[in-house]
N, C-alpha and C positions, 0 to 999 in steps of 0.2 A: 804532427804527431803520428807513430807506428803505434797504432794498437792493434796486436796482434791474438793478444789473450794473454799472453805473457808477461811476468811479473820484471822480468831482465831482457836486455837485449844482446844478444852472444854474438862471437864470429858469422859463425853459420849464418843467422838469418841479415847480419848484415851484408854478406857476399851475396846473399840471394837477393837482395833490394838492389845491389848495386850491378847485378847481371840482370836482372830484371830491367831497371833503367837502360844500362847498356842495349839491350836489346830492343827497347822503343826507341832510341836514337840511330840503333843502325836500318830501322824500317826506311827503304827508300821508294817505298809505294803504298798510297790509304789501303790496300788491301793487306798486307804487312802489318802495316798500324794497326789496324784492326783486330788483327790476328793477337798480334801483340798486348793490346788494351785488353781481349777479350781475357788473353792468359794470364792477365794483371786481376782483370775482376775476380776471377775464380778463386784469388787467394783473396781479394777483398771487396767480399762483394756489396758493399754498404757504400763503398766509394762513388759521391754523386759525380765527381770533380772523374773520374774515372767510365766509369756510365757515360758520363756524356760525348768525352773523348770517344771512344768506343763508336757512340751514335754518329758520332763527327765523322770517323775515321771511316764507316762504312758508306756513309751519303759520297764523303768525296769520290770516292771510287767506281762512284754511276749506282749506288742501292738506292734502296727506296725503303722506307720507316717499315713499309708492310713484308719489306724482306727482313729486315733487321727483328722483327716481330717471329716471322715463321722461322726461322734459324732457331732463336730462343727454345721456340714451341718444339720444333724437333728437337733438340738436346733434351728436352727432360722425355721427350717417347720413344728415342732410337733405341734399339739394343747393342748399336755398334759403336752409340758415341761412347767415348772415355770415362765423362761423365755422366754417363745416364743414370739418369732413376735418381742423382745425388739431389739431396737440398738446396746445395747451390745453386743448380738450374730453375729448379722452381724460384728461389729467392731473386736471381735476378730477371728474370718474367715477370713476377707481380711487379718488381721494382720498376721497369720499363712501363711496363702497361699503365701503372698507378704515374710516371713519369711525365705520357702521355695525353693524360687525364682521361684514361678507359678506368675508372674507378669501378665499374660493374665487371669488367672481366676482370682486373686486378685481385676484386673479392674471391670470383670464382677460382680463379689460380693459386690462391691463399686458401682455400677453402682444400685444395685437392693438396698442398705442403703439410698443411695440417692432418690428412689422413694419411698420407704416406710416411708421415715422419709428428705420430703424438708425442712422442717424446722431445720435440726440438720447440722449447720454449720462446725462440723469437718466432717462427714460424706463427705460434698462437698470438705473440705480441703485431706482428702485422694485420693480421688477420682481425683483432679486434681492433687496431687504427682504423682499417675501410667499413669494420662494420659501425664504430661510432662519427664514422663521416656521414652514412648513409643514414643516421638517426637512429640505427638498431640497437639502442643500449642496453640491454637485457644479454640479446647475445654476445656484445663486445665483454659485459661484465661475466660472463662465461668462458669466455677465450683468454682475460687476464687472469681468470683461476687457474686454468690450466698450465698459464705460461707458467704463475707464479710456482705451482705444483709441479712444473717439468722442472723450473729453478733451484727446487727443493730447500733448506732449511741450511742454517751456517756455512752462509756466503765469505765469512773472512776470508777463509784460504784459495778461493776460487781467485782465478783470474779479474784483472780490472772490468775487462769487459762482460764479463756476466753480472758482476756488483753492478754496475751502469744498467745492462737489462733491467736489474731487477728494478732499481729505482727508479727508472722509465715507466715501468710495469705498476708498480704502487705510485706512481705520480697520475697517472692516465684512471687507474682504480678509484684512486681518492677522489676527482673530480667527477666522473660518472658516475660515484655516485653520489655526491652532492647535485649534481645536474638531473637526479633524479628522485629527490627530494630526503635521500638518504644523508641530510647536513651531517651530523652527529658521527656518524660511523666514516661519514668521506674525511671528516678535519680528522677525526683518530688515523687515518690510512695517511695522510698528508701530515701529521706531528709526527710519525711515528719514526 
């Protein structure tokens, strides 16, 4: 499945998948692949099956996890990368880090997507993932308000993939708060 956000799939972004691929097959060195995998993420950066490739593709090449980590780190602080300062880079740091199982810097890296970018309702949806791992229910059911409020109201015409957040969002709501003794309003959140 391409989910892109889009409701169709055109020309255009089919040429772009299949240059895209083209261009991971002509990598003929893990640094390449790399390179390759990384400019893959960037358009999809939720892709585990992707991320990992990625991780794969920079070990072979002689890296090491804690380079693959500080590369990340730099992209969301350079002023000269491409993408700096974007959400993407944040999103796939925490994703790595949380990958890793650095769940305590994953938070704080989610924690710093979330200020630079309130408006970007998955960013608060991750964010309250590691803080109801970490048992902070209170604050995770703070960050699914926000997400749902970045969401905003008459999801019909939105894309697939925002409707999918949101139901993430009130799935994760309804259970914390029934896991926090709020039964009553969690099953309303979870029929709803």
């Amino acid at each position: 499945e391409l989910d892109v956000g889009a409701s169709t799939i055109n020309d255009k972004m089919k040429i772009a998948c299949v240059e895209g691929i083209a261009a991971l097959a002509r990598a003929t060195t893990s640094a390449e692949a790399a390179a390759a995998y990384h400019a893959a993420l960037l358009k999809r950066p939720d892709s585990e099956v992707l991320r990992d490739r990625f991780v794969d593709a920079w070990i072979e090449q002689g890296g090491s996890h804690a380079e693959v980590e500080r590369f990340l780190t730099q992209r969301c602080v350079e002023s000269d990368s491409p993408c700096s300062g974007k959400s993407v880079d944040l999103r796939l740091l925490t994703a790595y880090l949380l990958g890793k199982g650095d769940s305590a810097n994953a938070r704080r890296t989610a924690e710093a997507w979330t200020q630079r970018f309130p408006e970007e309702a998955a960013a608060h949806f991750e964010l309250a993932k590691l803080e109801a791992r970490a048992n902070d229910f209170s604050s995770a059911l703070s960050s699914l308000n926000r997400a749902a409020s970045a969401l905003g109201t008459n999801l019909e015409d939105k894309p697939i993939s925002v409707r999918r957040l949101n139901e993430a969002v009130q799935r994760l709501r309804g259970r914390l708060l029934i896991r926090t003794g709020n039964s009553r309003e969690g099953l309303a959140v979870l029929n709803a």
